[in-house]
N, C-alpha and C positions, 0 to 999 in steps of 0.2 A: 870287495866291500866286506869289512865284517861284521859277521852275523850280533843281531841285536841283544841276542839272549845270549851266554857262557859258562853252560854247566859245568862244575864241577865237583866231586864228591872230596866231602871235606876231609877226611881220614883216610886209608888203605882201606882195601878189602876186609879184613880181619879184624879190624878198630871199629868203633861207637858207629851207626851212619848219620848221613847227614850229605845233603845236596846242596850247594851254595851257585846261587845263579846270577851273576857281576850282569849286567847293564851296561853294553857299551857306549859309551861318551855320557856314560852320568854318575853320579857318585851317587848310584842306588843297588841294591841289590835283594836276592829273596831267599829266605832259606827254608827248603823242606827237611822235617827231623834237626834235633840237636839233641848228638852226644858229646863226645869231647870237640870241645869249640876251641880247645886248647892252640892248637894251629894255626886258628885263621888273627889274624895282624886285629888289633883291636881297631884301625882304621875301617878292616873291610869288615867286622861287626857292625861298626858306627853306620854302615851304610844300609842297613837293614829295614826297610818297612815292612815286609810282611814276613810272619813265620808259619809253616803251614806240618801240623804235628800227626802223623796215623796213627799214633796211640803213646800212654805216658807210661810203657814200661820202663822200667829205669835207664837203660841204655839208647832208648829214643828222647830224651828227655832232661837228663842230667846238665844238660849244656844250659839249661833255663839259667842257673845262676851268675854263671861270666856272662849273659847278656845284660841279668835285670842291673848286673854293681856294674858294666860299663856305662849304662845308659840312666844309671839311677841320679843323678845330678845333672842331666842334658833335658833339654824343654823338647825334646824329642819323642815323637807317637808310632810305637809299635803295635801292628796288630798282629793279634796270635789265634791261630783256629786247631780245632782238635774235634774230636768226635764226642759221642756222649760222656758224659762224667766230667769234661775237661775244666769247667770251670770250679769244680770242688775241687780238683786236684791243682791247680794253680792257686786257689786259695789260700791250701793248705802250706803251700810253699812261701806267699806273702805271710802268709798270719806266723812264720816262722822264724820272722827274724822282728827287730826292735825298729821302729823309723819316729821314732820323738823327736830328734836333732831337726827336721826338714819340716817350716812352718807352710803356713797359706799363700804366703807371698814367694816360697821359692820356686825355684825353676828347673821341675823334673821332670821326669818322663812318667808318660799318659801312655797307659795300657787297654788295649779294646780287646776282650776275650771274646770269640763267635763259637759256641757249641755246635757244632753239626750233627742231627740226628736225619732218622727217617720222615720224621714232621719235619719239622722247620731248622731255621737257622736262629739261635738265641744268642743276642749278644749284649754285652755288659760293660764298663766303661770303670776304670779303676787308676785315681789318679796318687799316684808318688806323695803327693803335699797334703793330700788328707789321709796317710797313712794305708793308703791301697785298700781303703773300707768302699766295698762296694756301691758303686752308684745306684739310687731307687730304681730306676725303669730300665728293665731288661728289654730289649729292641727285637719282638718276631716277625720273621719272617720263614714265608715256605721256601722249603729246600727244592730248588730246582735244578739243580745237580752244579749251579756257576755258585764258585764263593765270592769272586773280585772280576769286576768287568773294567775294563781301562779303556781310552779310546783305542790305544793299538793291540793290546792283549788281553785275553780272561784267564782266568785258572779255576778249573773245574774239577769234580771230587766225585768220589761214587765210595760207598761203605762197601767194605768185604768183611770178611771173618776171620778170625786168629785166636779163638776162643773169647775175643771180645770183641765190636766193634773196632774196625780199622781202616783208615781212610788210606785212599788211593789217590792220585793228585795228578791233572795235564794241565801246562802252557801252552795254550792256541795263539800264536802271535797270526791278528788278522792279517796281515798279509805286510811284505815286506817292502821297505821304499828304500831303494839305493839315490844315490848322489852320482852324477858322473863328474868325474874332476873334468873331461874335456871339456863339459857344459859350463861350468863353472870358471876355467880359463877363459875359454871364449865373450861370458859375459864381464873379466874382470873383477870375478868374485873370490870372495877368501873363505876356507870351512871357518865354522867358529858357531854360537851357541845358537844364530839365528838357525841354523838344520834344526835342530829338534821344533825350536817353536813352526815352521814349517810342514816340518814331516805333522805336526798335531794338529795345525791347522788342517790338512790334508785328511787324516784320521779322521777329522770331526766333521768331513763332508759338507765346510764350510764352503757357501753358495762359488760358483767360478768367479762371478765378477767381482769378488772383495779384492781392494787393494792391500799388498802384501811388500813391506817397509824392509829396507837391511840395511841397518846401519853404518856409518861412514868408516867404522874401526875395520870394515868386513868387503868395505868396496871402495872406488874410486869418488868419497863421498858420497850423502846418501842418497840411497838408490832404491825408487817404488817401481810397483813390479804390480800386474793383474796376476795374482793366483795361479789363475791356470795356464796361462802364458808361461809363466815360471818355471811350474810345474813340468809342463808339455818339455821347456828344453834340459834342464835339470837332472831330472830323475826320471825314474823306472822303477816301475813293479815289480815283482816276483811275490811267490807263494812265499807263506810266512814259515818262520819256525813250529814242530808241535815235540815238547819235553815231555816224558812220562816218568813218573817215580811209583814206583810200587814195588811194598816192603811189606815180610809178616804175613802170608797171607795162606790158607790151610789151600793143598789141590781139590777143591769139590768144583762138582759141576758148576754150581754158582758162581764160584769165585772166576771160574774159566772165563764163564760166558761175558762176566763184568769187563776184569781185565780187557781181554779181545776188543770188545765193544770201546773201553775207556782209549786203548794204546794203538786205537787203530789208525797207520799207518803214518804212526811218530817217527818222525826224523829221529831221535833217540830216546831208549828204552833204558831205565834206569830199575834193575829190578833184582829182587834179594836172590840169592843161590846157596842155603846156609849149609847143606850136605850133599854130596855125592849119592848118585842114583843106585847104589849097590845100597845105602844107607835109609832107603823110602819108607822104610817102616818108622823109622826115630823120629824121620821128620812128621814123619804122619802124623804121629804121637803129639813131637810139635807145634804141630800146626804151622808149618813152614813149606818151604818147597826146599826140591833139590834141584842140583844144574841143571840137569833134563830136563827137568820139566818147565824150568826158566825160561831153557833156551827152546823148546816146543811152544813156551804160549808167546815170545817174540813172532818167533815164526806164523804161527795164526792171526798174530795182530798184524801181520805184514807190515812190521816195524823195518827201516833202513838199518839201523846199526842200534848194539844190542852191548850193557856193558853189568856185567854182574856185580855184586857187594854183599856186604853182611854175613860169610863166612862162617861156618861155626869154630871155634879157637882148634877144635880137634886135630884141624887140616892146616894147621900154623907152621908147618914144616913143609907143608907141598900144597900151599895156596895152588900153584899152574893146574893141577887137578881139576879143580871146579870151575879155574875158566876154561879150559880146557873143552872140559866136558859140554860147559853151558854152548860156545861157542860150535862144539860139532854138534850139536842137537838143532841148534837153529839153523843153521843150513845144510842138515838134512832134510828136518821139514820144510826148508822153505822149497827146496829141489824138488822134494817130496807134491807142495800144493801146487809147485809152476806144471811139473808134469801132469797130476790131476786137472787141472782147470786148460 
């Protein structure tokens, strides 16, 4: 079966970053960072509802305008989240181009910016046909460390530092529900769209005895089913997905401790490695990390599998370097904490 989530980093190591996460069997998807978005098919743009931003230096950010002109004539709602400042700095992006042609009655895209600070979560509502002039009520709420709770997944954040505020971001997929096809032979059933309303039903700890319908297109005409009956031959559990994306981020104690705590014991670790550890003063300077030290805070997080990006252009001729390096640092340490503990 496969996995629900399907990370992948939208550029090379060396290019803009940017984590594009597909959705299996939906035409949805999430993106953390956008720099150059130039790559991805404006199809797997279109699929986008959440964008999730660690800070709006220009190369975590630049990708803002191939989303807003894909989506800017689609009745379609983006949300965008980013750390302090972020909705003056998307404003300034809106208030930057001309929108007079697109009246009250068309059909564009609706923008929800959420600020994440240490207080709370502030969020603002920005639609296309009124010229992306900010909606009156700004929506607070306190920052609890979840931005998005869904029935099967959340995505949670924690600020670190980079000489500014810089978000950190993990998918906890609540746990995972496979399909057996043998279950599915046996009762004469066909996959098709009723798995997800199922698996959501299931998500949502809907009572056992509700009766659960699948349509004639999908079985030996239609065919009602008790919930957990269903369920019981069907499917199976497993532990869910957990994604970690962490970029930008200075080696202080702080941020260590954050990291660790945020990536602990992610299926996969998506995490910046912009210079070689012979080079730790530049980064310092920075405010970045090096391979080592990448591939040492995987290792603490007791992360499964660990994949580096965001390079500095320096090492444009011997990228293998830094994964290199990242990759024997983490399993040093990890040999390193197996034999400690």
């Amino acid at each position: 079966m496969a996995a629900a989530f399907q990370p992948t980093l939208v550029n090379p190591t060396l290019k803009a970053p940017g984590l594009f996460i597909r959705f299996a069997h939906e035409r949805r998807a999430l993106l953390f960072d956008m720099g150059d978005l130039t790559v991805l098919a404006p199809r797997d743009i279109l699929k986008i509802s959440h964008v999730f931003i660690s800070h709006t230096h220009v190369d975590h950010f630049y990708g803002f305008d191939r989303l807003l002109r894909l989506t800017v004539e689609r009745p379609v709602q983006v949300h965008l989240f980013g750390p302090a400042g972020f909705m003056a700095h998307v404003q300034g992006k809106l208030d930057g181009y001309l929108w007079n042609l697109l009246g009250s009655e068309s059909q564009s895209v609706t923008i929800d910016l959420t600020e994440v600070t240490t207080q709370a979560l502030y969020t603002r509502r920005y639609r296309c046909r009124n010229g992306f002039k900010p909606e009156a009520d700004v929506r607070r709420e306190p920052f609890t460390g979840q931005l998005l709770v869904e029935p099967n997944f959340t995505i949670s954040a924690d600020i670190l530092d980079h000489g500014t505020p810089c978000l950190a971001f993990v998918l906890q997929e609540r746990y995972r529900i496979n399909v057996l096809k043998e279950g599915l032979r046996t009762l004469g059933l066909y996959p098709g769209p009723w798995l997800k309303d199922l698996k959501m039903a299931l998500y949502a700890e809907t009572t056992a005895d509700r009766e659960f319908v699948i349509p004639r297109d999908f079985a030996a005409g239609r065919r009602h089913f008790m919930l957990s009956d269903l369920a019981k031959r069907i499917t199976r559990t497993a532990t869910g997905q957990k994604i970690a994306y962490i970029t930008d981020i200075a080696y202080s104690d702080d941020n260590i401790s954050r990291v660790v705590r945020l990536a602990s014991g992610a299926d996969h670790l998506f995490i910046e490695a912009a210079f070689l550890e012979r080079h730790h003063r530049l980064a310092s300077a920075r405010r970045h990390l090096t391979a080592w030290q990448a591939g040492k805070l995987a290792a603490m997080a007791g992360v499964k599998r660990v994949t580096s990006f965001h390079y500095s252009a320096r090492y444009s001729d011997k990228p293998k370097l830094i994964e290199n390096e990242c990759r024997a640092a983490f399993e040093r340490h990890r040999r390193h904490m197996r034999h400690v503990h």
